[in-house]
MARFINU-928652 format. One line per field, with one value per residue: x, y negated, z of N, C-alpha, C in turn; residue in one letter; residue number from 1. Coordinates in pm, whole numbers. Example, Ala and Ser with C-alpha at 12.3 -4.5 7.8 and 13.67 -1.06 7.14 Angstrom:
<nubas>
nX <- c(1319	1285)
nY <- c(569	225)
nZ <- c(780	708)
caX <- c(1230	1367)
caY <- c(450	106)
caZ <- c(780	714)
cX <- c(1320	1290)
cY <- c(330	-3)
cZ <- c(780	787)
resn <- c(A	S)
resi <- c(1	2)
</nubas>
This chain:
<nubas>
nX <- c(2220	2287	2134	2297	2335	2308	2165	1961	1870	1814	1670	1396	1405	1307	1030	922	907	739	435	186	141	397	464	307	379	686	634	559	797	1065	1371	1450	1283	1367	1557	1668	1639	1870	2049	2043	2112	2326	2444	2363	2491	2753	2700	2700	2971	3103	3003	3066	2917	2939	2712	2489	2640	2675	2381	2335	2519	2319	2157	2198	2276	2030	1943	2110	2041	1787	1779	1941	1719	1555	1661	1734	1426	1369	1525	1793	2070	2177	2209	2446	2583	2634	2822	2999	3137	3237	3419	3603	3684	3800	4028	4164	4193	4386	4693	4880	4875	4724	4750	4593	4379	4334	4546	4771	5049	5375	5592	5846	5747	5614	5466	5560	5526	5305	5254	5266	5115	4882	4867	4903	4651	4452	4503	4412	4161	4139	4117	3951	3729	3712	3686	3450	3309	3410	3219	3023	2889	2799	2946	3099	3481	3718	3930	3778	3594	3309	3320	3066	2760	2575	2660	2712	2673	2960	3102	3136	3276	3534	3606	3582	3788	4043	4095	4136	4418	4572	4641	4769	4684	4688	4683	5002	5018	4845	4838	4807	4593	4411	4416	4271	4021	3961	3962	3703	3572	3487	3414	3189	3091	3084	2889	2620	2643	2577	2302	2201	2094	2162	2421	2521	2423	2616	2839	2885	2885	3133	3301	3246	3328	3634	3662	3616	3880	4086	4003	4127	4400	4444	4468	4209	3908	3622	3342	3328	3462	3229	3041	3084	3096	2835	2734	2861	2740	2479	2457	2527	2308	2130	2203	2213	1895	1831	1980	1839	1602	1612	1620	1365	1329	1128	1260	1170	1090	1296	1535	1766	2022	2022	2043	2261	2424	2381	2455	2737	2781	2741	2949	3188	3133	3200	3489	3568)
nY <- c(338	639	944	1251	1503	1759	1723	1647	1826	2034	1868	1888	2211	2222	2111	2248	2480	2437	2467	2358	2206	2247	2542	2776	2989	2993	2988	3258	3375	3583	3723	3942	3980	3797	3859	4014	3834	3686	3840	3860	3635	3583	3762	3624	3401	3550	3613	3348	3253	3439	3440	3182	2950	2636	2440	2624	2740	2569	2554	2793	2803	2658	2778	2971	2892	2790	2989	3043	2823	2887	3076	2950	2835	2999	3105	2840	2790	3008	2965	3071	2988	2698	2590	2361	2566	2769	2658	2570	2802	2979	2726	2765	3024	3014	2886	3032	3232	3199	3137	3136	2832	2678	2526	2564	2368	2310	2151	2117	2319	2244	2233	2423	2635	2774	3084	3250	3427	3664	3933	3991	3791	3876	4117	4027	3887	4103	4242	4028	4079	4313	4308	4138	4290	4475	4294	4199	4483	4564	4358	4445	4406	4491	4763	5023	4994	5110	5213	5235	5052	4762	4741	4634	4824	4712	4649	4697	5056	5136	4923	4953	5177	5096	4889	5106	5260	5146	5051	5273	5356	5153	5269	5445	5678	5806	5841	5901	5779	5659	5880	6115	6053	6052	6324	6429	6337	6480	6728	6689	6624	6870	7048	6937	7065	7289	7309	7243	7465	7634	7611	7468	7211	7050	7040	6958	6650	6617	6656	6475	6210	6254	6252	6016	5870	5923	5814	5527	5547	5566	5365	5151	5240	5144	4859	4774	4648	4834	4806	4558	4643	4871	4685	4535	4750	4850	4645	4608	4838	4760	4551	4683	4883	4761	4585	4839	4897	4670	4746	4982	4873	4710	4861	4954	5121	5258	5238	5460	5641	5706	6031	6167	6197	5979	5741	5808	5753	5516	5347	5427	5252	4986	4991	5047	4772	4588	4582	4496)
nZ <- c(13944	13717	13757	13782	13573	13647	13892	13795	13700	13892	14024	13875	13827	14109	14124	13913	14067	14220	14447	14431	14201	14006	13744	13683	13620	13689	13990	14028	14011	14134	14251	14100	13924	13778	13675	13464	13243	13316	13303	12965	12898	12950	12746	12505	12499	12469	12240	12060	12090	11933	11717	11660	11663	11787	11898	11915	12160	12359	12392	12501	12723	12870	12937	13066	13289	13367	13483	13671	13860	13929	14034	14254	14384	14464	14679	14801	14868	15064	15266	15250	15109	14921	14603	14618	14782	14651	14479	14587	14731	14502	14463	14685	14618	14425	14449	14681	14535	14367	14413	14380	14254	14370	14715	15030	15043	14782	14682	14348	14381	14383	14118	14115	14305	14192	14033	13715	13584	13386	13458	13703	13897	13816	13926	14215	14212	14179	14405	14650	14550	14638	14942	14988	14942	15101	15313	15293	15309	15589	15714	15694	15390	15082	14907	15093	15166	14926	14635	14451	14462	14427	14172	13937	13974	13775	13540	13195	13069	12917	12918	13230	13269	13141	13349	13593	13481	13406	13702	13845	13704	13815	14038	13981	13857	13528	13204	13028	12759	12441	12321	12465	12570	12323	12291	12450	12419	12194	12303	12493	12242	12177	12365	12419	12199	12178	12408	12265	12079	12280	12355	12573	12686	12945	12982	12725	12805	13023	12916	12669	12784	12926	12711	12614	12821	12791	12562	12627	12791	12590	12442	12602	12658	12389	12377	12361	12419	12467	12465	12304	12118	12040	12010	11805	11633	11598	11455	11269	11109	11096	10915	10703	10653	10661	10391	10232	10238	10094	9857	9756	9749	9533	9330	9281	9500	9814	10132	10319	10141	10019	9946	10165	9982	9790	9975	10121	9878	9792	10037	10024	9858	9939	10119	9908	9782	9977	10004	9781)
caX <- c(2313	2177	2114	2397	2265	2279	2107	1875	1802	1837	1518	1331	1332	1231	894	848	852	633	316	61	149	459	439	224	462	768	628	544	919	1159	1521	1420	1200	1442	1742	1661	1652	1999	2145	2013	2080	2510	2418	2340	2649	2865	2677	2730	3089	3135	2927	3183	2856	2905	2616	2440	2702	2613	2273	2295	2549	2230	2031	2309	2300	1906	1945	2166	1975	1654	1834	1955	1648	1448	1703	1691	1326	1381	1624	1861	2139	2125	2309	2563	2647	2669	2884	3132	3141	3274	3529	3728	3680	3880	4161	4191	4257	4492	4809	5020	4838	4687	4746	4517	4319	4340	4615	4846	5172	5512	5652	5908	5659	5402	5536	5512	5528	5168	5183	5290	5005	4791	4949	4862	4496	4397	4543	4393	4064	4084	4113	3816	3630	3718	3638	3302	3285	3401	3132	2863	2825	2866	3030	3201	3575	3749	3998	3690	3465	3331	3260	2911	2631	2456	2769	2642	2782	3077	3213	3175	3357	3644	3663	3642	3962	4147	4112	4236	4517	4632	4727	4879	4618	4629	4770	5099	5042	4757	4844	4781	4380	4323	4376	4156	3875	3952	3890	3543	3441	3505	3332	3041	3032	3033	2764	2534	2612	2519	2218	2245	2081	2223	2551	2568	2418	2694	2997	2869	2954	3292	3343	3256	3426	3760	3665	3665	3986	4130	4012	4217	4539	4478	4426	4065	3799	3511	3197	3324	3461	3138	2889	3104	3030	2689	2692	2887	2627	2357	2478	2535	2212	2049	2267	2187	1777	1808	1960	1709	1439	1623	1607	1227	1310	1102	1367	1127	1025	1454	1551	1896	2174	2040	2053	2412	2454	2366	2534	2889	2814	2789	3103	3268	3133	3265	3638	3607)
caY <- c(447	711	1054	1317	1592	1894	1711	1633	2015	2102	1835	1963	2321	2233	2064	2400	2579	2376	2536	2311	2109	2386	2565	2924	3127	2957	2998	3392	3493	3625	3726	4056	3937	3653	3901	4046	3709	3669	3949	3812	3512	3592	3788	3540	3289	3571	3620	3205	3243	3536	3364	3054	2855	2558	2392	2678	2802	2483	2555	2910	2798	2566	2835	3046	2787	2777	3105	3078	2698	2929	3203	2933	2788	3082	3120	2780	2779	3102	2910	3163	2912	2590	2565	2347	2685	2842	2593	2570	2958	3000	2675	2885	3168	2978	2813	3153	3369	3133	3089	3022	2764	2600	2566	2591	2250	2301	2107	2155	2349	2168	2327	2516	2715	2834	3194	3272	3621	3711	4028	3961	3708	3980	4247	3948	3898	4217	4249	3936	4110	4432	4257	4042	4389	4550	4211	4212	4599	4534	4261	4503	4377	4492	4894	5029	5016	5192	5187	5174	4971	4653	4705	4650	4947	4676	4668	4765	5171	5165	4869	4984	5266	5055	4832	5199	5364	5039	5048	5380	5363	5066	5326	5571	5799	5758	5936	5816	5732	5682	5995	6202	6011	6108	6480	6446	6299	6559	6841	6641	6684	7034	7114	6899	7110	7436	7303	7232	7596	7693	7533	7417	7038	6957	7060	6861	6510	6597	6653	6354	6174	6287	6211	5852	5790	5943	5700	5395	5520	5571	5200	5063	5257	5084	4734	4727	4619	4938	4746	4446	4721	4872	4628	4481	4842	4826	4536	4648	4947	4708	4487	4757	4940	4638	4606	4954	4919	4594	4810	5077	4806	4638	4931	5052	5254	5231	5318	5545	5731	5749	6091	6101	6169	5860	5676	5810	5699	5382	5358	5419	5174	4877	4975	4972	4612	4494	4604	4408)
caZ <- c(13912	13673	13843	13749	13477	13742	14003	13778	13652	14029	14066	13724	13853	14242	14069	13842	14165	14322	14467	14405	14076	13925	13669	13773	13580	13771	14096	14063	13952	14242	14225	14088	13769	13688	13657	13316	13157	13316	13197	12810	12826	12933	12580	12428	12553	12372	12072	12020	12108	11876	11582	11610	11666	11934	11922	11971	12300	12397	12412	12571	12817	12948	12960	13136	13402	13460	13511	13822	13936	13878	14187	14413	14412	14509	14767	14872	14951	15177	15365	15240	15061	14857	14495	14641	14835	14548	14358	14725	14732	14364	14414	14740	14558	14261	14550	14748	14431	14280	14569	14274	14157	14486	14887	15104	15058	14677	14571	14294	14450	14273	14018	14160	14371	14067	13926	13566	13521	13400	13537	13866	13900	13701	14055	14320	14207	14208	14602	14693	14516	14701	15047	14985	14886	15214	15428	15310	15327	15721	15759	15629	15308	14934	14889	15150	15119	14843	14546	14295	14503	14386	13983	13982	13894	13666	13418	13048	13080	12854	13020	13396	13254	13094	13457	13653	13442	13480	13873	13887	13621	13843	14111	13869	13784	13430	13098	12996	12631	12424	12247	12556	12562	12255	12282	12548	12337	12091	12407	12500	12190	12128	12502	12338	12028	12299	12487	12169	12019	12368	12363	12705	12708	13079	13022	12633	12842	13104	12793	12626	12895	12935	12578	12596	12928	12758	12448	12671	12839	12467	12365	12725	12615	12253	12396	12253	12481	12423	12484	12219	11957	12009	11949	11662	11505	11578	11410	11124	11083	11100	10798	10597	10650	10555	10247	10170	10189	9983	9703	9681	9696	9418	9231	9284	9607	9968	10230	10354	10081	9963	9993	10175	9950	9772	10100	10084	9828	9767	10155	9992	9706	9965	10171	9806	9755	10091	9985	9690)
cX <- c(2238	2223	2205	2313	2234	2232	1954	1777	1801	1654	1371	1276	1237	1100	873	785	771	476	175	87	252	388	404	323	631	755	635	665	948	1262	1506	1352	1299	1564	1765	1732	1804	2121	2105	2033	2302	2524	2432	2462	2729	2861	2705	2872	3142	3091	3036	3049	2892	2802	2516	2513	2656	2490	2260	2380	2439	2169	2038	2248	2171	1864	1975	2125	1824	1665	1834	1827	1563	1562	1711	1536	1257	1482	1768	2038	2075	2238	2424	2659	2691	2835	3042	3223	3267	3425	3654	3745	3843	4049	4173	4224	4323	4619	4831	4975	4851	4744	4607	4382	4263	4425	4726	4971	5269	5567	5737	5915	5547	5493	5474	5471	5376	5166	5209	5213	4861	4761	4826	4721	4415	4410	4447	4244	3983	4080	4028	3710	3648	3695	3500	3257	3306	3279	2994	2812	2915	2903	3104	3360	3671	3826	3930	3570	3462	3297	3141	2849	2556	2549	2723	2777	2938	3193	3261	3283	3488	3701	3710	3781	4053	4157	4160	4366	4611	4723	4760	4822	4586	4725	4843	5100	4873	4699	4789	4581	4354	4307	4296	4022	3872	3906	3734	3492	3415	3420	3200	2974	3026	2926	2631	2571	2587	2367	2182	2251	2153	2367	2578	2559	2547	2840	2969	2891	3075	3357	3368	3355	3570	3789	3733	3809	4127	4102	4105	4363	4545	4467	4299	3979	3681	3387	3183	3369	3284	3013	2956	3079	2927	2658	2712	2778	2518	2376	2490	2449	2146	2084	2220	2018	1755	1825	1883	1627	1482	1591	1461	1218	1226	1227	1296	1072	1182	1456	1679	2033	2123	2054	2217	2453	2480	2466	2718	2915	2815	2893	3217	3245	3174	3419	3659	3632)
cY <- c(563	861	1146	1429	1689	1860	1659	1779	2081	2027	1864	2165	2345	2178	2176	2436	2519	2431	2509	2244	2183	2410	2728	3023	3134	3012	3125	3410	3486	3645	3860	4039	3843	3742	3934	3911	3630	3717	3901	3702	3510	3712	3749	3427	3366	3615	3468	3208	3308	3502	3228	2885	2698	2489	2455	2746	2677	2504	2694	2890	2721	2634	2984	3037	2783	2911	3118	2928	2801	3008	3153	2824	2859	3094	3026	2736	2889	3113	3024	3057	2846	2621	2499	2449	2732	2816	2552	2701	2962	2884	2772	2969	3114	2918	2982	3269	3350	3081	3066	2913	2606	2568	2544	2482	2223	2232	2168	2204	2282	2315	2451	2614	2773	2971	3204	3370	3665	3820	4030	3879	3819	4067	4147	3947	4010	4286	4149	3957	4220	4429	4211	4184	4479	4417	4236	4375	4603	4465	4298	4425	4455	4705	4919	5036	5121	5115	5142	5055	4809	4634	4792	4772	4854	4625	4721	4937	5203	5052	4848	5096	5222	5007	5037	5250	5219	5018	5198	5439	5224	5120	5458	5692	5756	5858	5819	5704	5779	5822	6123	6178	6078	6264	6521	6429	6427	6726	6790	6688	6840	7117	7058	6961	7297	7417	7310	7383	7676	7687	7481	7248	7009	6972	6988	6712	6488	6575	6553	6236	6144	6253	6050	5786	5857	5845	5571	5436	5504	5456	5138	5074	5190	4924	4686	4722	4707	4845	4631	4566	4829	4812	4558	4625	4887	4738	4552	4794	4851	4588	4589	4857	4842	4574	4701	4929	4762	4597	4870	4968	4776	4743	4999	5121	5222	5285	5422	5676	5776	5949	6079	6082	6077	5765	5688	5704	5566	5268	5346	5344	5040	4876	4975	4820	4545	4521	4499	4255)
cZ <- c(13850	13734	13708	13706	13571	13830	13913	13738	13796	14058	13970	13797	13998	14207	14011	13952	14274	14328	14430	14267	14018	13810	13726	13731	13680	13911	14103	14022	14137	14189	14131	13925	13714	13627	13500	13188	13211	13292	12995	12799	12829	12793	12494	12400	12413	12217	12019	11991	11925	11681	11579	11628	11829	11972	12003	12134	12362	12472	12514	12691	12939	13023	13077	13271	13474	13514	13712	13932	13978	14045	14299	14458	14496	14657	14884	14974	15073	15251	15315	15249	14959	14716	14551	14679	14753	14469	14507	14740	14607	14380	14524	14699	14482	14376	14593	14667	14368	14351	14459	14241	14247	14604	14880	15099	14880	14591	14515	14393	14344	14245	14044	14236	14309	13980	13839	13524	13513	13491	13711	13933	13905	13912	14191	14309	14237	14375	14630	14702	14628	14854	15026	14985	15054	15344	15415	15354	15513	15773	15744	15519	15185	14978	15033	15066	15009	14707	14415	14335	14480	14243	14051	13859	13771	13528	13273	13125	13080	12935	13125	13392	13226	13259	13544	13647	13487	13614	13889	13795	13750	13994	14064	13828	13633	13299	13080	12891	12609	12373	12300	12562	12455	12194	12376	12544	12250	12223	12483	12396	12148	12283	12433	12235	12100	12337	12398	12093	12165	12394	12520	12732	12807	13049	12838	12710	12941	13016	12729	12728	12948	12854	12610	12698	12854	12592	12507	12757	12727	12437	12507	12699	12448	12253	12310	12397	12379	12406	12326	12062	11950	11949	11827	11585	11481	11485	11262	11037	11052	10945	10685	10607	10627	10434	10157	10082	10110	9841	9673	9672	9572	9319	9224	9391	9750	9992	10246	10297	10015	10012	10065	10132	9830	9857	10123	10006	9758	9971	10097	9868	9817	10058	10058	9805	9885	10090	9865	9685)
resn <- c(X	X	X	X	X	X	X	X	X	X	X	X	X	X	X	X	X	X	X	X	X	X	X	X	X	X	X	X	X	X	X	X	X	X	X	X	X	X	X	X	X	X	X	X	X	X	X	X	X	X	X	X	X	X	X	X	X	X	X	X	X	X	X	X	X	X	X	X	X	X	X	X	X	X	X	X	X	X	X	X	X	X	X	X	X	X	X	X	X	X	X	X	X	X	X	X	X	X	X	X	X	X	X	X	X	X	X	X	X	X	X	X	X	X	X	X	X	X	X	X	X	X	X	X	X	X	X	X	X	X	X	X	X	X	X	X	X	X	X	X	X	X	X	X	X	X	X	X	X	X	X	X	X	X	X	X	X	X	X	X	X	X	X	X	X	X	X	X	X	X	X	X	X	X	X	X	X	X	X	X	X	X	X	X	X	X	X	X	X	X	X	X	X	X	X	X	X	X	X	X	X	X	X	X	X	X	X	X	X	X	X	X	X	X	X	X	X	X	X	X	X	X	X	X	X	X	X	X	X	X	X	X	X	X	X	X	X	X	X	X	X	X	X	X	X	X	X	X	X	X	X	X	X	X	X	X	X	X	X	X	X	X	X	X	X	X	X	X	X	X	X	X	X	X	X	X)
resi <- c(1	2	3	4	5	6	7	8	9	10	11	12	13	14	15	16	17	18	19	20	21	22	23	24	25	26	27	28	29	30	31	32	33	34	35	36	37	38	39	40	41	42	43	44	45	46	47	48	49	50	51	52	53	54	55	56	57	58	59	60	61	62	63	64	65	66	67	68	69	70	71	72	73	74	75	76	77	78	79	80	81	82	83	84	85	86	87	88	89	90	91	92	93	94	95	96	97	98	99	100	101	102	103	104	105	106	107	108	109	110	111	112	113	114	115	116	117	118	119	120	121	122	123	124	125	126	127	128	129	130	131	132	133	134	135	136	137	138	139	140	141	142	143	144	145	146	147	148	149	150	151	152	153	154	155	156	157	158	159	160	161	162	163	164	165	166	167	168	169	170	171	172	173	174	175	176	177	178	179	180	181	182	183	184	185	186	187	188	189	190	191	192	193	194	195	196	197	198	199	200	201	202	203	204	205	206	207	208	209	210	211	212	213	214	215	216	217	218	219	220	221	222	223	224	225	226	227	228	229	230	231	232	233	234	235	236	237	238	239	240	241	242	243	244	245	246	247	248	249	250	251	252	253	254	255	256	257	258	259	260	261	262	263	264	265	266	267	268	269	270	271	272	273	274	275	276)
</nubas>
């Protein structure tokens, strides 16, 4: 019988981490050094996604994966938990947050017991969420109890900020309309443009701040996910600043030696050629 792919990458990394014959770089990580490379590599997943590549999601979902074989390994050899734990954990998780879906054992409920109504599903999860967040908070683990507790500190900024406003818009602290956010961005930045003719660094890093978190509550009332319209306009900056210094070269110019209203300019000649 040939050995099942994940038990075989389960026996692949317990030889890395093996003490005497391993691999030396394997053996010295911990939970703590490995994390980086697990935060870059769920990066990487959505740059594949986002590129339309599958071959390559393919490849980064692998790498996803040795990521979190890589964790319960270190955990397994400090008796902590084993991957199966891991992979048991995650399926009650998936039965216990899905009543409509499941009972208790995991099977399908018949039809005439599964509600439709997204948001009423949408309502239930989020209960089902904030009880789980106050068991562990009882049990001494995780945040104590609370309406925001639970979105994690290691969130990229903008999008701990998007989960934050959505947990407290969900018990009615929230502007009505988007219209109301964005006179509220428009009073950030005008405290931001006080604080900088004040000259008063702590109190611009604190209004910048305020700004952005009233941005990402302005992309939630516009159904835009902040973090994804951000890095697509990073991205769009970054194509067209490398558009730009491929014209001046073409024409004789370093970038560095450009002054900048040719840098302008040649700047608003390739956002013309991307309309065309």
């Amino acid at each position: 019988m040939n050995e099942a792919p994940i038990d075989r990458l389960l026996a692949l990394m317990a030889r890395l981490r093996d003490p005497e014959r391993g691999c030396a770089w394997d053996v010295a990580q911990s939970y703590e050094t490995i994390v980086p490379y697990t935060i870059e590599e769920a990066y990487e997943v959505a740059d594949a996604v986002e590129r339309g590549d599958r071959g390559d999601l393919r490849d980064e979902l692998g790498d996803l994966l040795l990521q979190v074989v890589f964790q319960a390994r270190i955990a397994e050899e400090e008796g902590a938990f084993r991957f199966d734990d891991v992979a048991e954990a995650i399926c009650a998780k998936l039965i216990r947050r899905h009543p409509h879906v499941f009972d208790a054992s995991g099977t399908f409920l018949p039809p005439e017991r599964r509600p439709t109504d997204p948001a009423a599903i949408q309502a239930a999860w989020e209960t089902i969420k904030a009880r789980e967040r106050a068991e562990k908070a009882a049990a001494g683990r995780g945040e104590a109890a609370g309406p925001l507790a639970g979105v994690s500190r290691a969130l990229p900024a903008l999008a701990r900020a998007d989960r934050i406003s959505k947990r407290a818009a969900a018990v009615g602290f929230d502007w009505p309309d988007a219209a109301q956010v964005l006179a509220k961005v428009r009073e950030e930045t005008d405290e931001v443009e006080e604080s900088l003719g004040a000259g008063e660094p702590e109190a611009v890093f604190e209004e910048i701040g305020d700004l952005l978190f009233s941005v990402a509550n302005l992309a939630r009332h516009a159904g835009v996910d902040p973090e994804e319209a951000l890095r697509r306009g990073t991205l769009k900056f970054e194509r067209r600043f490398t558009a730009m210094a491929a014209r001046l070269a073409a024409e004789g110019q370093a970038l560095e030696d450009t002054a900048l209203p040719a840098m302008e300019a040649a700047w608003q000649a390739v956002k013309r050629a991307e309309k065309v």
